[in-house]
N, C-alpha and C positions, 0 to 999 in steps of 0.2 A: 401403500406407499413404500417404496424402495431406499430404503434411508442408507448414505453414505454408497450410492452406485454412482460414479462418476462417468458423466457423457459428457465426449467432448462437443461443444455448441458450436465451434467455429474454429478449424486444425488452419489458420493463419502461418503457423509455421511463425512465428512470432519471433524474431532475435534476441529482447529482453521483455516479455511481456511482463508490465506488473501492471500496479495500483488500480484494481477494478471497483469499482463504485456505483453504486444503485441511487438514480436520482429518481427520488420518492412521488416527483411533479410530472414526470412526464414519461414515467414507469419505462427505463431505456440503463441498458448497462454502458459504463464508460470505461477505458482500457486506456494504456499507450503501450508503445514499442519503445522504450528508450533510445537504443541502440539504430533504429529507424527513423527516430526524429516524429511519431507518427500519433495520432491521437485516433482511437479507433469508439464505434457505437452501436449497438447491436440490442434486439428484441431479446427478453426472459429465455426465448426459445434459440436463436441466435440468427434470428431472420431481419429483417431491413436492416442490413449492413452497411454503413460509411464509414471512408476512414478520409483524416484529413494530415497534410506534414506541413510540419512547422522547421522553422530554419537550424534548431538545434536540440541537441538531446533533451527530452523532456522527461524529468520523474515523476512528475504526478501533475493529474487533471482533475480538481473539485468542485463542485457546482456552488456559484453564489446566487445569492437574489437576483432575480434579474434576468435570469436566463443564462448569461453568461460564465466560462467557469475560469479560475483563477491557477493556475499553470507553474512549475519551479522550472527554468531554463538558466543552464549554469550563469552562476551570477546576480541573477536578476526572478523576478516574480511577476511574471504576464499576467492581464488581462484577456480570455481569448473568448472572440465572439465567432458561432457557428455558423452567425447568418451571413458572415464579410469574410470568413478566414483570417481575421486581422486580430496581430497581439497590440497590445497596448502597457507599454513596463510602467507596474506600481511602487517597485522597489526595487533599488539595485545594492547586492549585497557581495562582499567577500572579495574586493576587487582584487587583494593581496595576496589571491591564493587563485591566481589562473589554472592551475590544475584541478581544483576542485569542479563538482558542479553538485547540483539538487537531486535528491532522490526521494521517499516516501512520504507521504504526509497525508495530515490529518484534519477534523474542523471541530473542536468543540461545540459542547450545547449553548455556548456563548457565544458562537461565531465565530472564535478565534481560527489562524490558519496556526496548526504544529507541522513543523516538517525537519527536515535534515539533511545535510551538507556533507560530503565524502569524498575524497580523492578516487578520481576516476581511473588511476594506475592498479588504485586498492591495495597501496603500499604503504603510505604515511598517515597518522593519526592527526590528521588538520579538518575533519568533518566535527560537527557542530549540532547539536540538535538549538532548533529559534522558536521562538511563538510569535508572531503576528496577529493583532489584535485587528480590529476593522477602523479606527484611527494610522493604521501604517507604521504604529508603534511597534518596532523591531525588539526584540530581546533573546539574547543566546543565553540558551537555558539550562548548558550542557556541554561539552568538550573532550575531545582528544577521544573519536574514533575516527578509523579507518574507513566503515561500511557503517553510517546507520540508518536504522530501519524502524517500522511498525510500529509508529509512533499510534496511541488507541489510550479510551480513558473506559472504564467499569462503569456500570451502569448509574450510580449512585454520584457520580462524579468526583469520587475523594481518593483513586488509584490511579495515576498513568504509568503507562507499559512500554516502553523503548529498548530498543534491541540493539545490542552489541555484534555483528552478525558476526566478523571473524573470532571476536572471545566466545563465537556460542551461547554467551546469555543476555536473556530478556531480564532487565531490570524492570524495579516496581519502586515506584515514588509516591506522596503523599503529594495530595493536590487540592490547594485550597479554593476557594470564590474568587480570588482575585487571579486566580493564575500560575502561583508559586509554587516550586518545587523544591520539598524537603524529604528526607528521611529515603536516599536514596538506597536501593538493595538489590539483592539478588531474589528473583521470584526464578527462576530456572535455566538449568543447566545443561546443554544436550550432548549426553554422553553419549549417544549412537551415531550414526551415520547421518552425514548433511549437519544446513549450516542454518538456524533461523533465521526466515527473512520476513513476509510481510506476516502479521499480523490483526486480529480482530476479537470483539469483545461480543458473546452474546447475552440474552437478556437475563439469564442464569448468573452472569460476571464470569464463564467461562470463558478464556483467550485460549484464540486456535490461532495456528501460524502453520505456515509451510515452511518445508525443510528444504532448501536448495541444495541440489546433490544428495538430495534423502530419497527422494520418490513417496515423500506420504506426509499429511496434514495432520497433526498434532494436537489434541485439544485438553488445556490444562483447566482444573477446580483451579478459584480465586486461592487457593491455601496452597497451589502448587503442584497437585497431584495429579497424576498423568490418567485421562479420564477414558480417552477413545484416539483410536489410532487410524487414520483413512490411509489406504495403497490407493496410489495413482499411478497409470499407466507412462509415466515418464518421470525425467529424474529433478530433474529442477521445476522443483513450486514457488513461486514469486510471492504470492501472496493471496488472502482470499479475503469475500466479500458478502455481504447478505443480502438478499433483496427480494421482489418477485412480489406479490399482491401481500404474503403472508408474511413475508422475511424471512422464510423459512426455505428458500433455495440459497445455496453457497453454490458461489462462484466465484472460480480458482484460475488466478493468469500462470502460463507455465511460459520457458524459456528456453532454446537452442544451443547459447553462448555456452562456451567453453564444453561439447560436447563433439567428440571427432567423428568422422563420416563410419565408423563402425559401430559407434553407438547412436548416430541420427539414424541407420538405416534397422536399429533394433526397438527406437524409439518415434515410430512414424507420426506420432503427434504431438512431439515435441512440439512446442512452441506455441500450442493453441491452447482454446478456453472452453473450460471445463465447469462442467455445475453436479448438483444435490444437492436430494433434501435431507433437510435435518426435523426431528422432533423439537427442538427449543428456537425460535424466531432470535432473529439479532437483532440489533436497537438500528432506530431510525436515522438513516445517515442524515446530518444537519446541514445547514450552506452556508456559506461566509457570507459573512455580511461588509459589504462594500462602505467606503464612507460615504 
């Protein structure tokens, strides 16, 4: 086994490829293009390919019970079904802040949906990190960034990991049964090149993140220490994912945005999805649970 070889599975050319997701029921990886409007799905391998577009930017697509999966479009929190193309809004959030819109998110072992809210200028600190419970009980659980991101919880369920992406660090919180967040800190700092964006936890409780405008996946010990380093053949890594029969394939959305036509034409797969394997599996991505 070829550990930390990165192929790319599908060179989309992607304009903001993030939030990739392994849905455990119907062994199929899930993607969007933010910047595209576009929610994309694809085989371990990256064969039977769809992609479907929704009417607005979309940062994250996560599967709920039911088949259906549950969508952040600035503002608001969709409903989006595969079989009609049809959203359905379960929440509308942030009305005060027409600039903002939704970007990375998460599900708890409880169901809950985490995600987070950022000005889409990527100039003012009016982004939010929320929890959404499966009652539609809303809660902002966090405040005043720019960019956030990678929202993920440690195996044990008593760390969450949320990213600061323009301060460069991923903060570490204490997380109790009910949901609350205390004892918030710095779990790391990235003094090199790039910026961290998404985020993921494996069964070890090591968090790996990609580095946007770094070119390479990062994977930090639960204590902070800088453990293994992946080079990826492009510069912006959006975020990565575990899945595949064992969990043990990572799958990495990359992005286009803000690279000029001398670096797309140095970086010919920019923008597409990327996998490897790993020796340690990652935990079971979970699905919200609807009311």
């Amino acid at each position: 086994m070829n550990l930390y070889q990165p192929e790319c599975i599908w060179s989309l050319g992607a304009t903001l490829g993030e939030g990739p997701v392994w849905h455990p029921e119907d062994k199929t990886l899930y993607f969007v293009d933010i910047k595209q409007r576009a929610i994309h799905r694809c085989a371990e391998d990256g064969s039977r390919r769809q992609s479907w577009t929704v009417p607005d930017e979309v940062g994250f697509a996560l599967p709920m019970h039911g088949g259906d999966f549950v969508c952040g479009l600035p503002g608001r929190i969709e409903r989006f079904s595969f079989k009609t193309g049809e959203l359905t809004t379960i929440q509308e959030l942030e009305s005060d802040l027409p600039g903002n819109r939704l970007n990375d998110g998460y599900i708890d072992r409880h169901g809950a949906l985490w995600f987070g809210s950022m000005d889409n200028a990527e100039v003012a600190p009016s982004g939010s990190l929320y929890r959404m419970s499966e009652n539609r009980r809303l809660l902002r659980m966090d405040s005043g960034y720019v960019i956030t991101n990678g929202p993920c919880v440690s195996p044990d369920g008593r760390t969450f990991y949320h990213t600061d992406t323009l301060e460069k660090t991923i903060y570490a919180f204490d997380l109790d049964e009910n949901g609350d967040l205390s004892n918030k800190r710095v779990f790391v700092r990235i003094e090199d090149g790039g910026y961290p964006d998404g985020t993921a936890v494996d069964a070890d409780g090591a968090l790996w993140v990609g580095l946007f405008a770094g070119g390479r996946i990062e994977r930090y010990a639960a204590s902070g220490q800088l453990l293994d380093t992946v080079t990826m053949p492009c510069s912006n890594i959006t975020k990565v994912a575990f899945g595949g029969e064992d969990l043990r394939t990572v799958f990495v959305t990359t992005a286009r945005k803000g690279l000029s036509e001398e670096e797309l034409s140095r970086e010919p797969l920019a923008g597409g999805v990327f996998s490897f394997r790993v020796a340690t599996p990652g935990q079971l991505q979970h699905l919200y649970l609807p009311e």
